[in-house]
C-alpha angles and dihedrals in degrees: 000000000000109000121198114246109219118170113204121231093259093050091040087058091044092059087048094058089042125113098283090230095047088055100072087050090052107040083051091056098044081047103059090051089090091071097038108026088180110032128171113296091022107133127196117232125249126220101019126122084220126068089249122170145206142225143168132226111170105299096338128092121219110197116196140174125220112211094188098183088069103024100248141151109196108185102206097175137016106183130168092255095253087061100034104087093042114114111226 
């Protein structure tokens, strides 16, 4: 089942102040979601009221949530993973 992969405007900054050799790897990944919305090595956040994932791409954290009722993957955040968890 095909999802639709939307950035929101906050994730969408945060790809544009990351490492320019890091963005193609990244934007692949959250890309390819659509076609795997739990691959190996996602993890589900604890803790969070959302059914918000996670997954790795080198140091970086991509966190996403699947709206299943409408086949979408939203990305809310993409960190470098000692920033990710941080509240701002």
């Amino acid at each position: 089942m095909k999802y639709q992969v939307i950035f929101t405007k906050k994730a969408a900054k945060e790809v544009k102040q990351l490492n320019k050799t890091d963005i193609p790897r990244i934007i692949e990944k959250a890309e390819s979601l659509g076609n795997d919305p739990r691959p190996e090595g996602s993890k589900k956040l604890v803790g969070s009221k959302e059914d918000l994932w996670r997954v790795r791409v080198g140091d970086y954290r991509i966190i996403y949530l699947i709206e299943e009722e409408v086949k979408i993957i939203k990305v809310t955040k993409i960190a470098h993973r000692k920033d990710i968890y941080r509240k701002k």
